[in-house]
C-alpha positions, 0 to 999 in steps of 0.5 A: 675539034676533039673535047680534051674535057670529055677525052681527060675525064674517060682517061682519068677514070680508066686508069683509077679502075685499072690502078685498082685492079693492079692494086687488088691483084698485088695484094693477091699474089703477083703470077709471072706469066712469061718473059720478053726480050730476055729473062729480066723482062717479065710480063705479070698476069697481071699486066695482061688483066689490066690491059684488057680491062683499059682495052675494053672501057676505051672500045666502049666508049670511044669504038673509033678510036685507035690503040697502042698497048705493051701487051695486046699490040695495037688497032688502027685508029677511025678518028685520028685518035690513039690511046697509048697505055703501059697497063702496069709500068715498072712491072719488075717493082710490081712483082718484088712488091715495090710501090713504084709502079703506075698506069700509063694511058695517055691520047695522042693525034696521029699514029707516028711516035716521033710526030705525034700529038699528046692530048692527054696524059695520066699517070697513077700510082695506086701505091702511092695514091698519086695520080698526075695528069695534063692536057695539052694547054691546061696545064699539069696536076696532081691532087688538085695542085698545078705542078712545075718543074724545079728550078734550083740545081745551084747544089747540083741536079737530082737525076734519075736514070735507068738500066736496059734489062740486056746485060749487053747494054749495061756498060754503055748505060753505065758510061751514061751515068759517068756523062752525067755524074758531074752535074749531079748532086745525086743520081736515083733509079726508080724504075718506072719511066712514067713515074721518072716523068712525073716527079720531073714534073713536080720537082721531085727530080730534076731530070731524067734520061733514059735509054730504050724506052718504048712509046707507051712508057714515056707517051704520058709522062712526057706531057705531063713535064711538059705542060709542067714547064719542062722540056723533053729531048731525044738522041739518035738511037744507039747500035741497040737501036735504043733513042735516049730520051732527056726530060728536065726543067730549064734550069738543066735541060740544056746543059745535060743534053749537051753533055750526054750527046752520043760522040760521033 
């Protein structure tokens, strides 16, 4: 039996030390470092430093374990175990300055995204000196206070969504936006899937739908709404090969998955 404990205490102090050092190397000036899949997606030096440092603490303590990053790939897991981390989510804000970036580790039983187990989630924005965090069973946190998803859309759904960074993908995002408008009071776009994950969570927002997202974006904040009362959804992927995923408390869970079903 893993101790979820002992596996949430080490996750916690990882990401305050990594959300540190991100914090320390905006302050200091942000170097981009390359692009990826095209000139928008950027990856910061940054992004690189943090995840070695996560990389490292995780194989000191826990040498066994496996591991699932954005920028240093992955390494099989010994005990059944893998540590999935985004080093600096929303790196685009995190360059520009904004506050709306996180770190994301989460743990998770077994090594296939689509029937995986999340153990453990934590999410923190240094920015924002804000750090939510679930188990399996125990509940969602943040600063003490158990959090739960919103309840109320009576005046309409305060939704968050995102845009890919391929301009060949904005129309179809943009269509998605059309889908949703009619359950919206609002739409927001904060750029950061783990923080999207989290105000859903707490009630900030009451939903979010996003294509493309990848597993270490969504492997926390996902446990996060869920042991906050929320529930998480996919669609198939799109011709892009882009899953859309659709998180929101039951007040609006239902009914906007429903309405942002692809057609057939």
């Amino acid at each position: 039996m893993n101790d979820l404990g002992e596996l949430h205490r080490l996750a916690r102090e990882i990401a305050l030390e990594a959300g540190q050092l991100a914090a320390l190397r905006r302050a200091e000036g942000v170097t981009i470092a390359a692009s990826k899949a095209t000139i928008a997606d950027i990856v910061t030096e940054a992004d690189r430093e943090v995840e070695a440092l996560v990389r490292s603490r995780i194989a000191d303590a826990r040498p066994g374990d496996g591991f699932l990053g954005e920028e240093s790939g992955s390494a099989e897991s010994e005990t059944g175990l893998t540590w999935v981390v985004d080093p600096i989510d929303g790196t685009v804000n995190y360059a520009f300055g904004m506050p709306t970036y996180a770190v994301s580790i989460a743990v998770v039983e077994g090594s296939d995204p689509a029937a995986w187990q999340s153990l453990v989630g934590v999410v923190y924005a240094p920015a924002l000196d804000e750090l939510f965090e679930a188990t399996l069973g125990g509940g969602a946190w943040l600063k003490g206070e158990r959090l739960r998803v919103g309840t109320d859309v009576s005046a309409g759904a305060l939704i968050s969504t995102g845009f890919g960074y391929d301009p060949a993908s904005h129309e179809s995002d943009l269509a998605l936006v059309h889908q949703m408008m009619p359950l919206a009071r609002d739409l927001r776009r904060l750029g950061a899937a783990s923080i999207d994950l989290s105000y859903v969570a707490m009630g900030r927002l009451d939903a979010y739908v996003e294509r493309g997202l990848k597993p270490w974006d969504y492997a926390a904040g996902a446990l996060i709404v869920t042991e906050a009362g929320g529930q998480i959804g996919w669609h198939a992927p799109d011709e892009a090969g882009r899953p859309m995923i659709v998180a929101g408390g039951p007040a609006i869970f239902d009914t906007l998955y429903e309405r942002t079903t692809p057609a057939s």
